[in-house]
Backbone as JSON Lines, residues from 0, in Angstrom:
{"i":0,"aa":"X","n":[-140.53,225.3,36.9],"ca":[-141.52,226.27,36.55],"c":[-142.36,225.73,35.4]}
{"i":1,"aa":"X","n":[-143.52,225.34,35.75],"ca":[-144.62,225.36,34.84],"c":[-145.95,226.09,34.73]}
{"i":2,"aa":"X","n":[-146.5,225.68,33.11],"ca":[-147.06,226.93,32.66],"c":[-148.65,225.91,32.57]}
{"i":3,"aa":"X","n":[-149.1,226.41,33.56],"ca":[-150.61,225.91,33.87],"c":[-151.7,226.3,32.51]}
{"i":4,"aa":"X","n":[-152.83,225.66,31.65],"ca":[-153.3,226.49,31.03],"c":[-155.07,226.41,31.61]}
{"i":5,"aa":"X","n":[-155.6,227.86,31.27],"ca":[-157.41,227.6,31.74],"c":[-157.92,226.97,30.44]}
{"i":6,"aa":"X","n":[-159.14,226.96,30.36],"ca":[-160.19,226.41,29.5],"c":[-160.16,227.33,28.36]}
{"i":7,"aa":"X","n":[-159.94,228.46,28.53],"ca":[-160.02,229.66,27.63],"c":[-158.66,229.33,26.33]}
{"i":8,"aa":"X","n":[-157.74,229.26,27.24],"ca":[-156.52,228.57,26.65],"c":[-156.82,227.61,25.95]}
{"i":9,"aa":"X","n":[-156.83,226.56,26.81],"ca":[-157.31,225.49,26.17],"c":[-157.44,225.26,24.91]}
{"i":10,"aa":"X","n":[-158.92,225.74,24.97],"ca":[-159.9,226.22,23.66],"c":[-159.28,226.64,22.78]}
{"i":11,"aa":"X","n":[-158.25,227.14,22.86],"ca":[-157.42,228.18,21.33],"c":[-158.19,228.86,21.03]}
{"i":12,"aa":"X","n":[-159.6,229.56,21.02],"ca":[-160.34,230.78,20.4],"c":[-159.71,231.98,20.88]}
{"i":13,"aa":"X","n":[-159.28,233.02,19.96],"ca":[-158.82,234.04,20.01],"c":[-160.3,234.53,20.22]}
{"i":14,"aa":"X","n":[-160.5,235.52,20.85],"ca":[-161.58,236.57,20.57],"c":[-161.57,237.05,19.65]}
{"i":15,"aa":"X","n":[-162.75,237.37,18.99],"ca":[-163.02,238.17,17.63],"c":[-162.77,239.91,17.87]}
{"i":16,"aa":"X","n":[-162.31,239.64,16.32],"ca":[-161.43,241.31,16.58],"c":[-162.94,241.9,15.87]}
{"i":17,"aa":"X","n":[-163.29,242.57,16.85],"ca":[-164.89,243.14,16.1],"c":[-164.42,244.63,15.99]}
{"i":18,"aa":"X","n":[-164.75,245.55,14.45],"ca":[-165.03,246.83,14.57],"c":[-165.85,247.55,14.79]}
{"i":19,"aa":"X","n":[-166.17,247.76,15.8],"ca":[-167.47,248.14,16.91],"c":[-167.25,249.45,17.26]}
{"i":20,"aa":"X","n":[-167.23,250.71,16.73],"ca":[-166.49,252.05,17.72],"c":[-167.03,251.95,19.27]}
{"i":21,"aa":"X","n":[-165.55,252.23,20.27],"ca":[-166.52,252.16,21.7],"c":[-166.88,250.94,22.14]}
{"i":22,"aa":"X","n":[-167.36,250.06,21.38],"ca":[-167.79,249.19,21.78],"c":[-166.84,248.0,23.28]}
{"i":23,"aa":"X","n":[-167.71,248.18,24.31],"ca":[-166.73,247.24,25.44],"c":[-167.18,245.51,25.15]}
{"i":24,"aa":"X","n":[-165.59,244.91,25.33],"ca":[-165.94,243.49,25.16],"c":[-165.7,242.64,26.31]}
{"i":25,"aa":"X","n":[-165.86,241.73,26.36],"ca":[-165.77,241.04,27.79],"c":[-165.33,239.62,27.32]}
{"i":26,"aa":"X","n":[-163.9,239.36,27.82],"ca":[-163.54,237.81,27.87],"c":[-163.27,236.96,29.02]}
{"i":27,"aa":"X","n":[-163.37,236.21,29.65],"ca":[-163.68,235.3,30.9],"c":[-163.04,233.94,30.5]}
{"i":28,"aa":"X","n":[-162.58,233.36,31.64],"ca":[-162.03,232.28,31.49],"c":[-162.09,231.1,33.09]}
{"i":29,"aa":"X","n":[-161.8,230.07,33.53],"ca":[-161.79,229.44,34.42],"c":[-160.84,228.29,34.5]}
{"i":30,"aa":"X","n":[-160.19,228.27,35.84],"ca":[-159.29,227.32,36.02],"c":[-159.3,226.45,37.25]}
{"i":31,"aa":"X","n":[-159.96,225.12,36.7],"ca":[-159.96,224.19,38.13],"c":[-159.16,223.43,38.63]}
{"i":32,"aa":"X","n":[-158.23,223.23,39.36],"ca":[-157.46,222.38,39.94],"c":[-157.04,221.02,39.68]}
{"i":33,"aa":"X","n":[-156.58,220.18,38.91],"ca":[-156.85,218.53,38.93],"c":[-155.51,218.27,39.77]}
{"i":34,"aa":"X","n":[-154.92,218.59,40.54],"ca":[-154.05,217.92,40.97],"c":[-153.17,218.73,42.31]}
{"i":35,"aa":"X","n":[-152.31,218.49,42.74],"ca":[-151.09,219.13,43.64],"c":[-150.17,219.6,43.09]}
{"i":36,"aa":"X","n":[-150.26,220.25,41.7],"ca":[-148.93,220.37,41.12],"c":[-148.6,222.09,40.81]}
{"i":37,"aa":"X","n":[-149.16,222.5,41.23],"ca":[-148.92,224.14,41.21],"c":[-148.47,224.44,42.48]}
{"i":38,"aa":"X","n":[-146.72,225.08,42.01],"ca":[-146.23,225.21,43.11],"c":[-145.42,226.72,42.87]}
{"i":39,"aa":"X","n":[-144.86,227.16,43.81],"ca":[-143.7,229.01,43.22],"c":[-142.89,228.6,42.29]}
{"i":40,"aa":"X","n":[-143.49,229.59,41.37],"ca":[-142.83,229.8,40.04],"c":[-143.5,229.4,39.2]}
{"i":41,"aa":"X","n":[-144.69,228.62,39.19],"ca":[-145.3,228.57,38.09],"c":[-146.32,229.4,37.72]}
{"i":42,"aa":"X","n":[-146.96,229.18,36.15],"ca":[-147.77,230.42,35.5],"c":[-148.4,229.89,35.32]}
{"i":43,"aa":"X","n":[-149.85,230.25,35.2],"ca":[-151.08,230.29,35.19],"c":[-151.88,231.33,33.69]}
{"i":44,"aa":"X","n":[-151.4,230.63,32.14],"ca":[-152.52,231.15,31.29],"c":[-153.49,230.9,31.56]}
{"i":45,"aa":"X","n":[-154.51,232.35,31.36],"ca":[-155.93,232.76,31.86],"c":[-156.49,232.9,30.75]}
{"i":46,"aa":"X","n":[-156.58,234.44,30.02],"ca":[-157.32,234.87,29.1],"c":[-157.06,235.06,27.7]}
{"i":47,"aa":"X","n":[-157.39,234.61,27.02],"ca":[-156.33,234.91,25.2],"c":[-156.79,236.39,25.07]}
{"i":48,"aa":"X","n":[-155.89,237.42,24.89],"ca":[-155.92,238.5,24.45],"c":[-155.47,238.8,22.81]}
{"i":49,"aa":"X","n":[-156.24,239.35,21.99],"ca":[-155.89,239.42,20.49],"c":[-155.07,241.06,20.85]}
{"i":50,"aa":"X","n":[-154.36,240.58,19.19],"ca":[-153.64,241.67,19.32],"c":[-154.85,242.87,18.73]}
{"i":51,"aa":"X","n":[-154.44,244.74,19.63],"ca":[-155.39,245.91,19.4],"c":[-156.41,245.99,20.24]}
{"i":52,"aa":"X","n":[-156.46,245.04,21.89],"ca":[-156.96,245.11,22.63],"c":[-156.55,245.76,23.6]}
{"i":53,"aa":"X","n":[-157.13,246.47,23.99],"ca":[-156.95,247.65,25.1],"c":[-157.39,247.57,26.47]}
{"i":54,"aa":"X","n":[-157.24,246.32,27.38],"ca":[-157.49,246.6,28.53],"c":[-158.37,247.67,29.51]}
{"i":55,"aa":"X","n":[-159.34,247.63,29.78],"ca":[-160.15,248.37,30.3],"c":[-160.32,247.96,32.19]}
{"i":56,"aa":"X","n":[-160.35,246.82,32.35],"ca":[-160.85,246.05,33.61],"c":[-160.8,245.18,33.88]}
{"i":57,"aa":"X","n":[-159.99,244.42,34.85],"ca":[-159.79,242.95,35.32],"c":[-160.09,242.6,36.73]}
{"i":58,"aa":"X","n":[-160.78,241.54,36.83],"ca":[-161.39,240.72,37.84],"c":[-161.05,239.39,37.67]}
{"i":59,"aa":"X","n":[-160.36,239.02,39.61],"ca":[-159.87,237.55,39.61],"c":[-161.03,237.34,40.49]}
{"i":60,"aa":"X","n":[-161.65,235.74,40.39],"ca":[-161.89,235.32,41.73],"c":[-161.43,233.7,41.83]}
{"i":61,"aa":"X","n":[-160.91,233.6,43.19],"ca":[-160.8,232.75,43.82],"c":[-161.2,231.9,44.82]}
{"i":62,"aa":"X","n":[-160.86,230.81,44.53],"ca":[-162.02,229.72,45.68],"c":[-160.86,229.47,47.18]}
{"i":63,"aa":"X","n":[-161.23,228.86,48.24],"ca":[-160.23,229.21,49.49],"c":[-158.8,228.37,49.03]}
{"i":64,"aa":"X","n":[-158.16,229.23,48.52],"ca":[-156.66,229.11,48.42],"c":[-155.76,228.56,49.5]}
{"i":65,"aa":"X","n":[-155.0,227.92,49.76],"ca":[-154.2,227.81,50.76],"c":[-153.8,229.13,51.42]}
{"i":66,"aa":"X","n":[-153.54,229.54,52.99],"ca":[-152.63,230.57,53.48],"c":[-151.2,230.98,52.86]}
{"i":67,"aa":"X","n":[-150.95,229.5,52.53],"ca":[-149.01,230.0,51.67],"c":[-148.91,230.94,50.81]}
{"i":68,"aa":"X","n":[-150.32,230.85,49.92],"ca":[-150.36,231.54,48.72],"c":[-150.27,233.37,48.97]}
{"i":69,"aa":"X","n":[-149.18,233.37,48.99],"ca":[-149.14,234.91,49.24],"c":[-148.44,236.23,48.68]}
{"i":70,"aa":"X","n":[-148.44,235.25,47.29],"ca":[-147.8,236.37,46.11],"c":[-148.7,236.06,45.25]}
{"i":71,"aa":"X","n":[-148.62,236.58,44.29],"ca":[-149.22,236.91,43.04],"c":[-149.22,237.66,41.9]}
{"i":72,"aa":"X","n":[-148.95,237.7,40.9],"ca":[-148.65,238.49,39.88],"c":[-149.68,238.57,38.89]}
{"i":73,"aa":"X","n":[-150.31,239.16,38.38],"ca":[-151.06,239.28,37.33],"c":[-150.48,240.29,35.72]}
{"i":74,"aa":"X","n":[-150.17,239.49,35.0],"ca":[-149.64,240.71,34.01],"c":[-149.76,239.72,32.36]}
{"i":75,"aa":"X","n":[-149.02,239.91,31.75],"ca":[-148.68,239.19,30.44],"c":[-147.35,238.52,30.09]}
{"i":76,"aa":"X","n":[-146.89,238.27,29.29],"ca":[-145.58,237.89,28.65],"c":[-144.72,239.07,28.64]}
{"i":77,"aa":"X","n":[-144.67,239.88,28.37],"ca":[-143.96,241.19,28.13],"c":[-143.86,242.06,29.36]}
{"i":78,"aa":"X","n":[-144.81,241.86,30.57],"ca":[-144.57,241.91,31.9],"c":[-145.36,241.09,32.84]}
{"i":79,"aa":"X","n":[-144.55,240.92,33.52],"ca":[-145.61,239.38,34.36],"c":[-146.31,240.06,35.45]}
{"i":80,"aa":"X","n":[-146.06,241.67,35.67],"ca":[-146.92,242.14,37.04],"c":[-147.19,243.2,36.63]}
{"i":81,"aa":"X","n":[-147.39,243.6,35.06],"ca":[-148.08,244.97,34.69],"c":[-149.59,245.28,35.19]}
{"i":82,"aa":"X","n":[-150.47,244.24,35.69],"ca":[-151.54,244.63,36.22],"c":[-151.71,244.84,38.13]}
{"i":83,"aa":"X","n":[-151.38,243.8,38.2],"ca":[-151.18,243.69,39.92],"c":[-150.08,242.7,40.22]}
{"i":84,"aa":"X","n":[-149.56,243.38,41.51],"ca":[-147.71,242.97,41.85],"c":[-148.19,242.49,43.06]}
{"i":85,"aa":"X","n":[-147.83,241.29,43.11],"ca":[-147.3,240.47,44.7],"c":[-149.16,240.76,45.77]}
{"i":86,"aa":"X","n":[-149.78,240.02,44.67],"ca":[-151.26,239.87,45.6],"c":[-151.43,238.46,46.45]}
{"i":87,"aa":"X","n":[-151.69,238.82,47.2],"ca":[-151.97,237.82,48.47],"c":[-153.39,236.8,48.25]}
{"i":88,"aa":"X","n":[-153.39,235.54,47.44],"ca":[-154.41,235.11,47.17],"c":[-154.58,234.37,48.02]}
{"i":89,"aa":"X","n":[-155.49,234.36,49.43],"ca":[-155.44,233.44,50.4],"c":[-157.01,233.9,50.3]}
{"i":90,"aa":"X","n":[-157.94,233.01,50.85],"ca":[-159.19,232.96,51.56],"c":[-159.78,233.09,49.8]}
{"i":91,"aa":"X","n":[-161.36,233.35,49.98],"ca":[-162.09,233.29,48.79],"c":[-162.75,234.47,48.45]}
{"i":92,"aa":"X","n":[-162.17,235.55,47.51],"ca":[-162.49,236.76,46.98],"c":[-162.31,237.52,45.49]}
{"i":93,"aa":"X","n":[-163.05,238.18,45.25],"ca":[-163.07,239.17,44.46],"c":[-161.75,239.95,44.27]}
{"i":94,"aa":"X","n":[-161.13,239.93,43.05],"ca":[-160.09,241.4,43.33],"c":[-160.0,241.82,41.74]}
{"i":95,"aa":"X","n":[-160.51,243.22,41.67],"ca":[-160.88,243.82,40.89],"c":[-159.79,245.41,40.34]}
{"i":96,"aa":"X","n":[-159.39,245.22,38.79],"ca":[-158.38,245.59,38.93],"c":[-158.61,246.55,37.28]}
{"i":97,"aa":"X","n":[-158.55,247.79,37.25],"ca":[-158.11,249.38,37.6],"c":[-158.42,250.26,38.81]}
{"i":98,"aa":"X","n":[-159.64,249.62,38.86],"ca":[-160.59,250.51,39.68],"c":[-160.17,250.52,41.5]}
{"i":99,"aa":"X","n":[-160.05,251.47,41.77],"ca":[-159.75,251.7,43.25],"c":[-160.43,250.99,44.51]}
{"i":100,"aa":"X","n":[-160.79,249.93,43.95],"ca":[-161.31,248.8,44.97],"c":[-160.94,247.44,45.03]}
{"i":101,"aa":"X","n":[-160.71,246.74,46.03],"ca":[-160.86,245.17,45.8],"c":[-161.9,244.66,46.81]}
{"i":102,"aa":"X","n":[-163.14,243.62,45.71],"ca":[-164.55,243.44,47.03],"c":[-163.55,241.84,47.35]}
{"i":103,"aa":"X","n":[-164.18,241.93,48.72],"ca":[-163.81,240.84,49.19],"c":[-165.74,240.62,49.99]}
{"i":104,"aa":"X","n":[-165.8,239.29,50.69],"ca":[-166.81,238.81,51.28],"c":[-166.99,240.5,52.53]}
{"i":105,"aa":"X","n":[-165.75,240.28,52.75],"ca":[-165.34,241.42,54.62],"c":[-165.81,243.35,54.39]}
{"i":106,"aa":"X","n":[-164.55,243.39,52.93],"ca":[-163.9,244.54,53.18],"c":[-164.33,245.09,51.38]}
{"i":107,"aa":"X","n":[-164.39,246.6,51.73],"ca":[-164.32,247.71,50.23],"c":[-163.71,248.62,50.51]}
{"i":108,"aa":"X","n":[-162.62,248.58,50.03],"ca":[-161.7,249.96,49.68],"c":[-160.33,249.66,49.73]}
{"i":109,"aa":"X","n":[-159.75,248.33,50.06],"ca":[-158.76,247.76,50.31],"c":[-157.93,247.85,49.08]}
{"i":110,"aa":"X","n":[-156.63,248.46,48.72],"ca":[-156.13,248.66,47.05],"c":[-154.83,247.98,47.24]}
{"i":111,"aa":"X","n":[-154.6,246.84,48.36],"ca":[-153.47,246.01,48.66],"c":[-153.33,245.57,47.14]}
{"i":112,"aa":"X","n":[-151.93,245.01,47.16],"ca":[-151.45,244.32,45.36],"c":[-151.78,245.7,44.35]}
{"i":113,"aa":"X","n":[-152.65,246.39,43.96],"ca":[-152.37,246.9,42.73],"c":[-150.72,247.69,42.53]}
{"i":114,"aa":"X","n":[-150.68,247.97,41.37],"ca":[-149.75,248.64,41.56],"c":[-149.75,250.11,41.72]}
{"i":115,"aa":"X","n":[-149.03,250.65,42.26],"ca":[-149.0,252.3,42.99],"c":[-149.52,253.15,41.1]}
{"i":116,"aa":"X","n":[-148.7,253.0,40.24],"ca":[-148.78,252.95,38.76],"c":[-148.5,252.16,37.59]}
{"i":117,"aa":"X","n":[-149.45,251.81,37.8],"ca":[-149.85,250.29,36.73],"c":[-149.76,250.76,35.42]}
{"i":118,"aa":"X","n":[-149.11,249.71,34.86],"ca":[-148.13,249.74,33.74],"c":[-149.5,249.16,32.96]}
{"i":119,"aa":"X","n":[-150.04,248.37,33.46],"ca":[-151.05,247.69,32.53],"c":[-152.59,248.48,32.51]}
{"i":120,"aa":"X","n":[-152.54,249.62,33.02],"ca":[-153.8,250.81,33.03],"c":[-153.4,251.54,31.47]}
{"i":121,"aa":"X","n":[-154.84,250.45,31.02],"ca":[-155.26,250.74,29.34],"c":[-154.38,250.55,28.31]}
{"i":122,"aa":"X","n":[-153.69,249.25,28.72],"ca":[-152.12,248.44,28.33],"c":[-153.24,247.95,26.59]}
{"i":123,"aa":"X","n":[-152.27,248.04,25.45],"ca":[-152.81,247.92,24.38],"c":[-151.77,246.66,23.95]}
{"i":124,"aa":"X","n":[-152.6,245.43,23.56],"ca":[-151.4,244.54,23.43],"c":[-151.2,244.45,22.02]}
{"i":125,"aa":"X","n":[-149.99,244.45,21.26],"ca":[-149.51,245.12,20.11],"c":[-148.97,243.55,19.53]}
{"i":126,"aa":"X","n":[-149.73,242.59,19.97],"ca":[-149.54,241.07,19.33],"c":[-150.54,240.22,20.71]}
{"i":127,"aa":"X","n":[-151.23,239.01,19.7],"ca":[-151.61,238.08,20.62],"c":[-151.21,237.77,21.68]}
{"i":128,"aa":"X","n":[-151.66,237.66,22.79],"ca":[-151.04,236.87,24.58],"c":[-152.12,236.7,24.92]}
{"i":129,"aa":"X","n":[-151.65,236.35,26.23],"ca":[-152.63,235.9,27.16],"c":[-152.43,237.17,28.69]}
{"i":130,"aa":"X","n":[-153.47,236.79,29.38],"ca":[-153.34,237.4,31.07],"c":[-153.09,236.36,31.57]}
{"i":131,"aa":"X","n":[-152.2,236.13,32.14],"ca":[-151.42,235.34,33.38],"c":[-151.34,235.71,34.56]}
{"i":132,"aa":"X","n":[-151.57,234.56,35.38],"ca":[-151.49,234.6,36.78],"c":[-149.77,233.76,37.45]}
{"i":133,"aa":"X","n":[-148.68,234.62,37.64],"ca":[-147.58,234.02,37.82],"c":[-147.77,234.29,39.58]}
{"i":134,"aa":"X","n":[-147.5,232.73,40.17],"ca":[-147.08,232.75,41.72],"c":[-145.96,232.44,42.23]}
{"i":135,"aa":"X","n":[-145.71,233.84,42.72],"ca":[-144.47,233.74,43.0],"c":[-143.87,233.8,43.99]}
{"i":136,"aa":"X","n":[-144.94,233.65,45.18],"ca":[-144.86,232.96,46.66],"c":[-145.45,232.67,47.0]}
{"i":137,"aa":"X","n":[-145.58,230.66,46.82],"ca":[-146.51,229.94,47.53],"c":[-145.67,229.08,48.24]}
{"i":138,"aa":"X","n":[-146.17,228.93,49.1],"ca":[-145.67,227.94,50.66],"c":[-145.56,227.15,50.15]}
{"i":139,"aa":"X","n":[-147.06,226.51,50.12],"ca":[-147.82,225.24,49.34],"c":[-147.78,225.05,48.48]}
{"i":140,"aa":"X","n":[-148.26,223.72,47.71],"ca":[-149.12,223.76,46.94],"c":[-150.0,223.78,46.65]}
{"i":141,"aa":"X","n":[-150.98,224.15,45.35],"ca":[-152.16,224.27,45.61],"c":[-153.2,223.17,45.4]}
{"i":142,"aa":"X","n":[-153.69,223.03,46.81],"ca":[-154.66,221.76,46.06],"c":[-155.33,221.37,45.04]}
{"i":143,"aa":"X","n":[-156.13,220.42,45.12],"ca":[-157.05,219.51,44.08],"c":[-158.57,220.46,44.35]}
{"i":144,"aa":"X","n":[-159.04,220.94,42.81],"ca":[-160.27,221.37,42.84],"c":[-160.28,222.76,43.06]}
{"i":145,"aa":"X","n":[-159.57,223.39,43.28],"ca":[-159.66,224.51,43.87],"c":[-159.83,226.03,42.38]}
{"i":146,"aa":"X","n":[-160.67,226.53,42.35],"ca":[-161.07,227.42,41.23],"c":[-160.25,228.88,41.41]}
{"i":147,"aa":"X","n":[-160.13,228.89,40.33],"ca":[-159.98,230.5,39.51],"c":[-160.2,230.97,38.52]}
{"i":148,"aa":"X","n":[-161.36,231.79,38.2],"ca":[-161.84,232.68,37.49],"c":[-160.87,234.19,37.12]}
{"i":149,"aa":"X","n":[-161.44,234.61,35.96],"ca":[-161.07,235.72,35.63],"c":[-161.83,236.34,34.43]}
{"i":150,"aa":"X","n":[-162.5,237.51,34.44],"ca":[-163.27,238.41,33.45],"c":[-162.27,239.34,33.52]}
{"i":151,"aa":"X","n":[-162.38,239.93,31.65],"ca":[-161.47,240.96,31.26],"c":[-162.46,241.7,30.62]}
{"i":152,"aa":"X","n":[-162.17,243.16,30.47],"ca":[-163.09,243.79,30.27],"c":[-162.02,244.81,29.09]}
{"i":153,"aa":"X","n":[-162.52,245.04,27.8],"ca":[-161.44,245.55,26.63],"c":[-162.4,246.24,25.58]}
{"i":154,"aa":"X","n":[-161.49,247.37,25.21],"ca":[-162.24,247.28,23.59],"c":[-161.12,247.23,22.3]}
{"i":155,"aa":"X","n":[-161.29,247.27,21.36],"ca":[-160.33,247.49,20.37],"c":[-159.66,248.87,20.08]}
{"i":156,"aa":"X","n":[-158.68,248.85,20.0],"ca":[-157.86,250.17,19.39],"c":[-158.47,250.0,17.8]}
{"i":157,"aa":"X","n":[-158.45,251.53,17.75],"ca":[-158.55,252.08,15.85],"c":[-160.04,252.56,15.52]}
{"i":158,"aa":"X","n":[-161.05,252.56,16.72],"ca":[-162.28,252.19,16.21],"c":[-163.03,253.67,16.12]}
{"i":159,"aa":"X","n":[-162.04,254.3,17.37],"ca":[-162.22,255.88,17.07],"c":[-160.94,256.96,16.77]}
{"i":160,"aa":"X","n":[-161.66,257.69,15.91],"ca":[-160.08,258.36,15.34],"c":[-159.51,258.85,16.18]}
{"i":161,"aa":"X","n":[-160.01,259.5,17.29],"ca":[-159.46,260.32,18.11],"c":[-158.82,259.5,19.44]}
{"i":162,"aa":"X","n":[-158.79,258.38,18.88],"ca":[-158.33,257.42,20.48],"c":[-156.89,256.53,19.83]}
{"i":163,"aa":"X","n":[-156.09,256.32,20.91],"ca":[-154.6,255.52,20.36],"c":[-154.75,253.99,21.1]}
């Protein structure tokens, strides 16, 4: 089991903890392929999350994945599938995650992988992490070149009195 990192990672920039009331922030990250070496069981750091970020909205996209690839986990350190459990990343799509949709090229309204009650709906992370992509049933491996994106969509806890 190894722990893949994106560019975002990479980078080590935490996002800035801005006191903005309300204010929505947006962090994004990308991960390209150099090799054959992502195989089941390994993790995939995506996005640096600071700690007092509050999860609002997550979007993966993917470039044509192998067919094997047919688990997926999206969550953090503290749960590896608090956002979406056992997603089927095959073909090249959109999957968009509180919201009661996943766009694909085909299909809208499809809510395959989320979870029935997501643990990670407006999940406040109470120390630095990341969003991870753990696969945890791939056939294959995943080829050379092959992309994954991810935008997070957050604001800070504290900024309004009346919000936790």
């Amino acid at each position: 089991m190894t722990t893949h990192l994106s560019d975002a990672i990479k980078g080590g920039s935490m996002p800035a903890v801005l006191d903005l009331p309300g204010v929505v922030l947006c962090r994004s990250a990308e991960f390209v392929s150099e090799d054959d070496s992502i195989v089941s069981g390994d993790t995939l750091q995506m996005v640096p999350m600071p700690k007092g970020s509050k999860i609002l909205k997550l979007e993966v996209y993917y470039s044509a994945l192998p067919a094997g690839c047919t688990g997926t986990d999206i969550g953090y350190g503290g749960d590896p599938d608090a956002f979406i459990h056992t997603l089927p990343m095959t073909g090249q799509n959109v999957k968009a995650y509180p919201g009661c949709f996943i766009r694909t090229s085909h299909i809208t309204g499809d809510i395959i992988g989320l979870r029935d009650n997501p643990v990670g709906l407006l999940h406040t992370f109470t120390a630095d992490d990341s969003i991870d992509i753990a696969f945890t049933k791939l056939n294959t491996k995943i080829p050379t070149s092959q992309h994954i994106k991810m935008a997070v969509w957050y604001k800070m806890i504290g900024t309004i009195k009346d919000e936790t």
